[in-house]
C-alpha positions in Angstrom: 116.7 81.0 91.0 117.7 79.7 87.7 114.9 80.7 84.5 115.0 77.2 83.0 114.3 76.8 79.2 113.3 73.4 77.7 116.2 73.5 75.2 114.8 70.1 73.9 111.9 72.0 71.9 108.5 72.1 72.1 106.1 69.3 69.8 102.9 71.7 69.6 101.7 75.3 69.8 99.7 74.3 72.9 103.2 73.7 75.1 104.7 76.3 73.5 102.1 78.9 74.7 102.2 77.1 78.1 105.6 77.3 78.8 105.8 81.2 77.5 103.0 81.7 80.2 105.5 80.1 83.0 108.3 81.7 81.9 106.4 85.2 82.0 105.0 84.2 85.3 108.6 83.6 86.4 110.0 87.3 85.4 107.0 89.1 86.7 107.9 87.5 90.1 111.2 88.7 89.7 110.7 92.0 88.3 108.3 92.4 91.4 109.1 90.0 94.1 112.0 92.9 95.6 109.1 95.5 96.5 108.7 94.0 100.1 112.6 94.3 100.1 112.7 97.8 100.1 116.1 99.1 101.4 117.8 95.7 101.7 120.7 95.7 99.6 121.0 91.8 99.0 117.4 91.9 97.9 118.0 94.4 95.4 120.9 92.5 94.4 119.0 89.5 93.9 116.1 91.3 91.9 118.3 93.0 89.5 120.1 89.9 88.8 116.6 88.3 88.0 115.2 90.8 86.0 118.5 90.9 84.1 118.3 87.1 83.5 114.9 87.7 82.6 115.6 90.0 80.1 118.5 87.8 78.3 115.4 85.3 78.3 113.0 87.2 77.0 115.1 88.1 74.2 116.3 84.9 73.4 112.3 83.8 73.4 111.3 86.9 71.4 114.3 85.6 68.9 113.2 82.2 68.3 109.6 83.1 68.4 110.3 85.3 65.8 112.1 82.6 63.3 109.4 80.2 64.4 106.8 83.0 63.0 109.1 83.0 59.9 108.5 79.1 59.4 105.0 79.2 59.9 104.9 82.0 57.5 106.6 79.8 54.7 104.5 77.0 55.4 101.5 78.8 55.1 102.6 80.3 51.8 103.9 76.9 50.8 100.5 75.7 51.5 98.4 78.2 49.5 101.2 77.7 46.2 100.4 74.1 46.6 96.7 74.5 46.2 97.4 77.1 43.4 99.7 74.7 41.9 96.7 71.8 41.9 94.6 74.6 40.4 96.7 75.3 37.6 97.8 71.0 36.7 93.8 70.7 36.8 93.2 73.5 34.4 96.3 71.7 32.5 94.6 68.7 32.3 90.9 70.4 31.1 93.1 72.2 28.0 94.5 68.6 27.1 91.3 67.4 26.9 89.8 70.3 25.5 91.9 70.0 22.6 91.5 66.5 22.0 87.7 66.8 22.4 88.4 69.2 19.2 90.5 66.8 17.5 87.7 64.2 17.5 85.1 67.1 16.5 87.0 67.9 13.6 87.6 64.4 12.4 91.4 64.9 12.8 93.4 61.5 12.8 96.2 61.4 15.4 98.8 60.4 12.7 97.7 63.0 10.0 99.9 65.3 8.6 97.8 67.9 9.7 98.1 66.9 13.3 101.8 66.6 12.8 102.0 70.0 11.7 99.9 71.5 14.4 102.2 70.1 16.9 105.0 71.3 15.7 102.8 74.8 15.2 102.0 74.3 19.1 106.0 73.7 19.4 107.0 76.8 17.9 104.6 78.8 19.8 105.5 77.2 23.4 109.4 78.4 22.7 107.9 81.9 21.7 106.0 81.7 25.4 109.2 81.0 27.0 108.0 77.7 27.8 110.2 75.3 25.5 113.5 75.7 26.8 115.4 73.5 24.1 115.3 75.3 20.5 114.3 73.9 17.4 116.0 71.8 14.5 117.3 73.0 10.7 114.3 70.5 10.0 112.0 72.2 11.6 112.8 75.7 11.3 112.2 74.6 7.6 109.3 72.7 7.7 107.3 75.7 9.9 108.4 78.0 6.8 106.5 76.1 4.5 103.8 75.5 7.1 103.1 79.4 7.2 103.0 79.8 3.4 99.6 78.5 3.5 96.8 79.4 5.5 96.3 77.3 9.2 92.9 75.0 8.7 90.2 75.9 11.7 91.1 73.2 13.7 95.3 74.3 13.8 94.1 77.9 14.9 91.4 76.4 17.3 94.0 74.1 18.6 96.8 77.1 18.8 94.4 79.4 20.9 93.5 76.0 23.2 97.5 75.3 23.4 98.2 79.3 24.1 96.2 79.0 27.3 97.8 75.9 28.0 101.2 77.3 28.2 99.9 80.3 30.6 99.3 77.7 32.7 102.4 76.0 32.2 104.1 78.9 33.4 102.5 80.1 35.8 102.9 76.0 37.4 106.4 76.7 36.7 106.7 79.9 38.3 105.3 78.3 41.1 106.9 75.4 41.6 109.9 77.7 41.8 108.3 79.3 44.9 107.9 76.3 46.6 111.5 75.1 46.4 112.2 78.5 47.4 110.2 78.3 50.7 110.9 74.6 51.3 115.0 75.6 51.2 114.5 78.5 53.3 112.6 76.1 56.1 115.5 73.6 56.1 118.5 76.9 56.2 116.4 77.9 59.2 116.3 74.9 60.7 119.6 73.8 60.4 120.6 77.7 61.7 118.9 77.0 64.6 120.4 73.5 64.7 123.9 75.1 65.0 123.3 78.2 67.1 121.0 76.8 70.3 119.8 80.6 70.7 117.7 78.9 73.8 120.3 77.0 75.2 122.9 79.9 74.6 119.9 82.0 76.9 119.7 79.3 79.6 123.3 79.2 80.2 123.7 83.2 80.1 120.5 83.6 82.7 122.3 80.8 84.9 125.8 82.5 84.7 123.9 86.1 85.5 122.5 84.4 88.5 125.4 82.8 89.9 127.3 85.5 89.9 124.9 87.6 91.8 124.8 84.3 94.4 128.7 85.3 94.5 128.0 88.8 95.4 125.5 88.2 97.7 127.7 85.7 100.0 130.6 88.6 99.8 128.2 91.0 101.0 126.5 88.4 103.5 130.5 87.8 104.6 131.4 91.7 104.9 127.9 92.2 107.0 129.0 89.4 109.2 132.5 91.3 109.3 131.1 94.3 110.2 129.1 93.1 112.5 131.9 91.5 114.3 133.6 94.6 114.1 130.7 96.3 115.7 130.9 93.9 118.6 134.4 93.8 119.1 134.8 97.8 119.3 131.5 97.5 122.0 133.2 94.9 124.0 136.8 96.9 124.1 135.0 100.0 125.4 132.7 98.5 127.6 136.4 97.3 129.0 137.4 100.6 128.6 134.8 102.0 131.0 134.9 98.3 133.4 139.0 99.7 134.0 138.4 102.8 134.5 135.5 102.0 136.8 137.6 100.0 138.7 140.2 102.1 139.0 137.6 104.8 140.5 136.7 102.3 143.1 139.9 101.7 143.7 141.1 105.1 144.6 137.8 105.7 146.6 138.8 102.6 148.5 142.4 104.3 149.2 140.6 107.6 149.7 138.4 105.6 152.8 142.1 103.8 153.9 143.3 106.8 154.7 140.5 108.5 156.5 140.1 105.7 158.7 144.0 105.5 159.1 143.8 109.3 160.1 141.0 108.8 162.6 142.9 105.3 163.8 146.3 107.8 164.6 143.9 110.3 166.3 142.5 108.3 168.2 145.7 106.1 169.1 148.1 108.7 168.3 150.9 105.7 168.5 154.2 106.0 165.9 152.5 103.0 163.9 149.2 104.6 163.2 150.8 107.7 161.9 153.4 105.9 160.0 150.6 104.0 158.3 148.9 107.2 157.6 152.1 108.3 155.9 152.3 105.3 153.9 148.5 105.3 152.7 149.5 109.5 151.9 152.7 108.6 150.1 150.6 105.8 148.2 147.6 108.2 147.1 150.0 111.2 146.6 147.4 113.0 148.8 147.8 116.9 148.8 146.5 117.8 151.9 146.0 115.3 155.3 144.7 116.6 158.5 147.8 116.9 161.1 146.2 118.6 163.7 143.6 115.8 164.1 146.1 113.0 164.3 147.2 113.4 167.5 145.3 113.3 170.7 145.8 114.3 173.9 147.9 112.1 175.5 149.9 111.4 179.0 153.8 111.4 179.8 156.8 113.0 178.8 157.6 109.6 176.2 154.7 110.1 174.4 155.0 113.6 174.3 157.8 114.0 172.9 157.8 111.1 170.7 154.6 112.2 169.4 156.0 116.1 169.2 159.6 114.3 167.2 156.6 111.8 165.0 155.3 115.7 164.0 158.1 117.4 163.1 158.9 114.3 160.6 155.7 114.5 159.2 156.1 117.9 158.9 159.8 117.8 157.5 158.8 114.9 154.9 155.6 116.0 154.0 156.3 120.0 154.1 153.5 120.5 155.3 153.3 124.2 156.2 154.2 125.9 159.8 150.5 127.4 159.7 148.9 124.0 159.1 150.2 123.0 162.7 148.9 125.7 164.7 145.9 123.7 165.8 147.9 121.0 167.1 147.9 121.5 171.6 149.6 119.2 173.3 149.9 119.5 177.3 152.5 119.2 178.6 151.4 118.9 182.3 149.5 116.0 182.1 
């Protein structure tokens, strides 16, 4: 089962949390769903591939969460600069009005000359702040030396301590500014980062290749089961054959074994040249050891049979070798 990531992006925090909800739902159902497994192997298999993909997930979510913290940190710092930069242009604004609220209550005529030579006073001090950045003239330089060889009038040194406030909050604004150009870069190289890497994506396809390779596994070891199994069967069926043969062959030889026995009793009880040559036969067959000669023959009438059953014992005897002692209780009379 695939972890799937919406690589697209999510518009708000609320489908964010949602989806980090279902894709935590999904690994705790992996991490956990093998416990009713137990010993199966291809269970296990599938479970460790899961919580791997999980894992390569999870990482890849704690990643982007974490540059997605980062943004939302810059933007909330951008954010309070901005209100501190609105601070500072107001307070700007109150110092420019302050001072020409003293102009006006000092009688001071915009053209004057001693307006003109607070400005360039206020000049020369904003480049000693660090706030002019271009210097000053020949011209001026020598027009601020005369300007110090007399004393300032109340309103220039009113006006200079107004303007010295003024350029506090000049750079402080400027300072800030700074900062927010700083964060506002920083959002767009993180952005575009993220742009090129797909950290998500990347995640997604890793968690996909993970599972499909374990899918590979698990058919090889579904295949080899089935293999063995086969196996199994196959060695079953050849000894079951095994022990059907051999079975056979017992009832075989008990079936020769009863052949003969009735053969026997068939030339004791006839005691004709075919019975006993069919009880040799069934003897020759079996490769009997023993056979019971002295109850082959009967007692039967005439000199023929007599002696053709006497000449039908002594070949038996001869071909057999059977043993002188196994014939002594073999009587045949002669009278009858």
């Amino acid at each position: 089962m695939a972890l799937t990531i919406n690589a697209a992006g999510f518009h708000s925090a609320a489908e964010k949390a949602g989806a980090a909800e279902r894709v935590q739902a999904e690994g705790k159902k992996s991490v956990y769903g093998g416990n009713s497994l137990l010993a199966d192997p291809i269970g296990q298999r599938r479970d460790e591939a899961r919580r791997q993909a999980w894992k390569v997930v999870k990482n890849a979510w704690a990643n982007d969460q974490y540059i997605d913290d980062s943004i939302a940190e810059r933007r909330g710092h951008y954010a309070s600069l901005e209100k501190l930069y609105e601070k500072l242009r107001t307070g700007l604004s109150d110092a420019d009005r302050e001072k020409e609220s003293l102009r006006e209550q000092f009688g001071v005529a915009p053209d004057s000359k001693e307006q003109q030579d607070l400005e360039l006073l206020e000049k020369e001090q904003d480049y000693k702040n660090g706030i002019l950045h271009e210097g000053l003239t020949g011209e001026e330089f020598a027009r601020l030396k005369e300007i110090h060889e007399a004393p300032l009038t109340e309103y220039q040194t009113s006006a200079l301590e107004i303007n010295d406030r003024a350029g506090n909050l000049k750079k402080q604004m400027e300072d800030t500014r700074r900062q927010m150009m700083d964060d506002t870069a920083n959002i767009n190289r993180i952005k575009l980062e993220r742009l090129k890497e797909h950290p998500m994506v990347d995640a997604q396809n890793a968690a996909d290749e993970i599972m499909d390779a374990a899918n590979k596994e698990i058919i090889g070891m579904l295949v080899q089961d089935a293999k063995d199994h086969v196996d199994e069967q196959m060695e079953e069926a050849e000894k079951k054959a095994e022990e059907n043969m051999e079975e056979k062959e017992q009832r075989e030889e008990e079936l020769e074994e009863i052949k003969l026995e009735r053969a026997i009793e068939r030339a004791m009880l006839e005691g004709t040249d075919e019975a006993v040559e069919e009880a040799k036969q069934i003897e020759r067959r079996n490769e009997a050891a023993d056979i019971r000669l002295d109850e082959m023959v009967d007692i039967t009438s005439g000199d023929k049979v007599q002696k053709d059953v006497s000449q039908n014992l002594s070949d038996i005897k001869s071909n057999m070798k059977v043993l002188e002692a196994d014939l002594k209780g073999i009587q045949v009379d002669e009278q009858i």
